[in-house]
N, C-alpha and C positions, 0 to 999 in steps of 0.2 A: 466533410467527415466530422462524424461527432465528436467531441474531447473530456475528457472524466479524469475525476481526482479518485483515487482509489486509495481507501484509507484501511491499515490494519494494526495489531497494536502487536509489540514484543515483549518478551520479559526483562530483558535485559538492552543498554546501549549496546555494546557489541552487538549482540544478536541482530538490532535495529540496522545497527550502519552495515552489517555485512549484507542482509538483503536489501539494502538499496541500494548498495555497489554491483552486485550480481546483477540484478534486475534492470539496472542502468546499463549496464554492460552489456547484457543480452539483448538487448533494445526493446524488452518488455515496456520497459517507462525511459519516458524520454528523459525525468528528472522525478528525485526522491528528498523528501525533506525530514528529519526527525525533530523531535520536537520530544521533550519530555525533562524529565520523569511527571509521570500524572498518577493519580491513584485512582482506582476501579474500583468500584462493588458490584459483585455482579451476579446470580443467581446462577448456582450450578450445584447438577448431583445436589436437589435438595437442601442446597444450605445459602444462605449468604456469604459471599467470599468476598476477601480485598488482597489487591498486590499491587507494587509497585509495575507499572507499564511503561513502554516507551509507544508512539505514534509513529508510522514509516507513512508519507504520504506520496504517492506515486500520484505520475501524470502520463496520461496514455490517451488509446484510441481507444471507440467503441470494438473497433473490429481486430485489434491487439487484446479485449478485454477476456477472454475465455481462454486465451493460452496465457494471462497475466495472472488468473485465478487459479488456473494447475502450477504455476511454475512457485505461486505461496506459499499451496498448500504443499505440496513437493519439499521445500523448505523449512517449513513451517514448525518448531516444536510443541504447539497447542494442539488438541486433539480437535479443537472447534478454535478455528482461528477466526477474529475478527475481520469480514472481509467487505467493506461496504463502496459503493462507486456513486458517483452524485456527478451531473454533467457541468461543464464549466462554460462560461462563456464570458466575453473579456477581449481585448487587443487579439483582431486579426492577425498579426506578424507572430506574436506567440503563441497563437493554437495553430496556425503553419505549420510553425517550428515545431511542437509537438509533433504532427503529422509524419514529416519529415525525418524526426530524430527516429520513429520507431518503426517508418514505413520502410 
């Protein structure tokens, strides 16, 4: 089974640690990492914008990945939420363990 880091970005740390507790909870992702504060520029509605972001990076399966992208956006308070997924590979016993944790 394939394994993907699925990465989005939040406005706020709270915001950030609350969906990677949900997420993790629900066995959407087996684990969620934050990381931040970063700063964006990013093209929207016409303009150049920038904000403070945070990174929530989740660890999942391919075939968790489509109920892992509604349960974001569901969450989610951007109207276009950063949602991008890139496959992992790395130590057999931890992409197991991935498997496991959200199968």
């Amino acid at each position: 089974m394939e394994c993907l880091q699925v990465t989005t970005t939040l406005g706020t740390r709270e915001a950030a640690d609350r969906l990677a507790a949900e997420l993790v909870a629900e066995r959407f992702a087996a684990c969620a990492q934050v990381v931040g504060p970063l700063h964006s520029t990013y093209r929207w509605a016409g303009r150049v914008e920038r904000s403070e972001e945070w990174y929530c990076h989740l660890k999942t399966t391919r075939a968790r990945l489509a109920d892992l992208i509604a349960a974001i956006r569901a969450r989610h308070s951007y109207e276009l939420p950063e949602i991008v997924a890139v496959p992992l590979d790395g130590s057999e016993d931890y992409l197991r363990w991935i498997v496991e944790s959200v199968g």
